[in-house]
N, C-alpha and C positions, 0 to 999 in steps of 0.2 A: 699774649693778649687774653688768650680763655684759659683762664687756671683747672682747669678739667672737663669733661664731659657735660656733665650736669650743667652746670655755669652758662657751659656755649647754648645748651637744649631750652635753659630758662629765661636766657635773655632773647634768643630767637622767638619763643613762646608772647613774649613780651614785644615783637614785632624791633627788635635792637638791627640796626641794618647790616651796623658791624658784624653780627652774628651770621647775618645773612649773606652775606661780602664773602665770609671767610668759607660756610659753606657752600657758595656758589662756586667759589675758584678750588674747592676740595673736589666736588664731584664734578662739576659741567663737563670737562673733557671726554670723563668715562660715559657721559650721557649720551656726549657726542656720537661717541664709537660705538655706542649702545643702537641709537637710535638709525645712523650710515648702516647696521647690520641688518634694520627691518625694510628702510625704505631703498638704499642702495644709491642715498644721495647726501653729501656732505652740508650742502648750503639748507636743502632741506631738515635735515638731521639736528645743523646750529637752532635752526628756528624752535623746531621739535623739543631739545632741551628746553632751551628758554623759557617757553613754555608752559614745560612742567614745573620749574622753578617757581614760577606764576602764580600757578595754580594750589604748589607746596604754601607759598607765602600770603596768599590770597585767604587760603584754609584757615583752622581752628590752630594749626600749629602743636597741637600736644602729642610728643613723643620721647617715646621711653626711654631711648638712646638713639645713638647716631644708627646703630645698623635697621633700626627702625625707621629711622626718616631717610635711611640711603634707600631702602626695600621698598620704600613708600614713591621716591625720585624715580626708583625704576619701572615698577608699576604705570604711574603715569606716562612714564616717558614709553613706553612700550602702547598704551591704550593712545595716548594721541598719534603716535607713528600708525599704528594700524587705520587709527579715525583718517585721517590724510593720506593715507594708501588709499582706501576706500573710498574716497571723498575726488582723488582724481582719478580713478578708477571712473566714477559716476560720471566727471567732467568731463573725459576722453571719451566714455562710450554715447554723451549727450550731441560731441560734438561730431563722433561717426556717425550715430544715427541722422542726424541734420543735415549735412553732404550726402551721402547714400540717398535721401528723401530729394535733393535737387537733381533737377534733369541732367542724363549727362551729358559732360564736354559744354554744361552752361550754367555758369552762375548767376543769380539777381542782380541786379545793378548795385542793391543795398548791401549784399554781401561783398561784393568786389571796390565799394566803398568805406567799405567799415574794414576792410583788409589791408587797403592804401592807407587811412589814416592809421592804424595799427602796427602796421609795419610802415609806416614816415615817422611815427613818433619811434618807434624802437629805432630805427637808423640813426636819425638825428642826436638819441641818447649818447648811441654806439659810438658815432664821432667825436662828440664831445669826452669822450674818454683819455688817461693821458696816453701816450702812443704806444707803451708793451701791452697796457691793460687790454685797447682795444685791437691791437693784433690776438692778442690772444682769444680775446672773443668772439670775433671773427671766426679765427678759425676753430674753434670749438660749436661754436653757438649757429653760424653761416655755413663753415663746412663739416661739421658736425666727426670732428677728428678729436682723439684722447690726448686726455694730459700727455702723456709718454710723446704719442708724433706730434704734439704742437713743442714739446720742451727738445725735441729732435731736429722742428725745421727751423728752429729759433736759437738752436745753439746753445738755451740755458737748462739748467738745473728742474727735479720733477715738482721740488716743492716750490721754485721760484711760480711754475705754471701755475701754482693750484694758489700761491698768494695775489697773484696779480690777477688771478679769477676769484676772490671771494673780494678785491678791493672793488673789482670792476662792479661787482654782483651787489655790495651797496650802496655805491656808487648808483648805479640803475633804480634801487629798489627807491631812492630817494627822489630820483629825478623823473620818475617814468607815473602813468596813474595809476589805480593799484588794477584794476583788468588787462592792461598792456603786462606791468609787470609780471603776473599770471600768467597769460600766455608766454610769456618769454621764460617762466621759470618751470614752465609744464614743460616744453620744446626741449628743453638743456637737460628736465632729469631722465627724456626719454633717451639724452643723446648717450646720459652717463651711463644709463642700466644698458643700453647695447653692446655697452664696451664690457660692461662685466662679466 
């Protein structure tokens, strides 16, 4: 398809998508695994790539050769995993300080209603799901159990778990608002990082 190096580098430069196609499915995986090493979350880690991809293609695009634009993918992909460490970092500590501030053993009506709709709407997703996707969610997500004892009390395979959790996961992401899905994707990376 790309008669060399150069070729691939100039027609990417030149924003050619095929160019871009070929290097997304060169690197994305390694980004993946890049990215699951900072933050300790896979579904977050896909987004993370992505991403930087984005961001790669978005840009001026001029680079010297490939290990300069892989250097450049990793870069990125390392500074927005940290930005999104950081960033839920902020969101978790916003959201202790805010309960900690409520009286205890009593919440506002407004809280305890914005909680109900938040988790009615996450529920109603969760059903709607096909039926491995949302047992597995369930029990990852509701009882907050690892790929390994959800693929143990389910009798299948670790990678069957971890696919019928990224179908379910945009499955969700499409169906849900984007603050519900937040909250539902903040909950699952704390459930992942306790098991690490």
């Amino acid at each position: 398809m790309f008669a060399n190096e150069t070729y691939l580098l100039e027609r990417f430069a030149l924003s050619d998508e095929m160019a871009f196609e070929y290097i997304f499915h060169k690197y994305y995986a390694r980004l993946c695994l890049y990215a699951s090493n900072i933050c300790n979350s896979k579904i977050l880690a896909e987004d993370i790539a992505k991403e930087a991809f984005m961001k790669i293609w978005k840009g001026e695009k001029i680079f010297k050769s490939l290990d300069h634009l892989k250097n450049s993918l990793y870069q990125s992909t390392r500074q927005l995993a940290l930005n999104k460490l950081l960033s839920l970092k902020r969101s978790l500590k916003r959201e202790e300080d805010y309960y900690s501030d409520l009286p205890q053993h009593e919440e506002s009506p407004l809280h305890r209603i914005i909680h109900a709709e938040v988790m009615g709407e996450l529920y109603d997703a969760i059903n709607k799901l096909p039926d491995q996707a949302k047992k597995v969610i369930i029990l990852s997500y509701l009882e907050g159990k690892s790929n390994q004892e959800i693929a143990d009390a389910l009798q299948i395979n670790l990678q069957t778990v971890k696919n019928y959790k990224l179908r379910a996961i945009k499955h969700l992401r499409s169906s849900l608002k984007p603050e519900s899905f937040i909250i539902f994707i903040s909950a699952l990376y704390l459930i992942e990082k306790n098991h690490f």
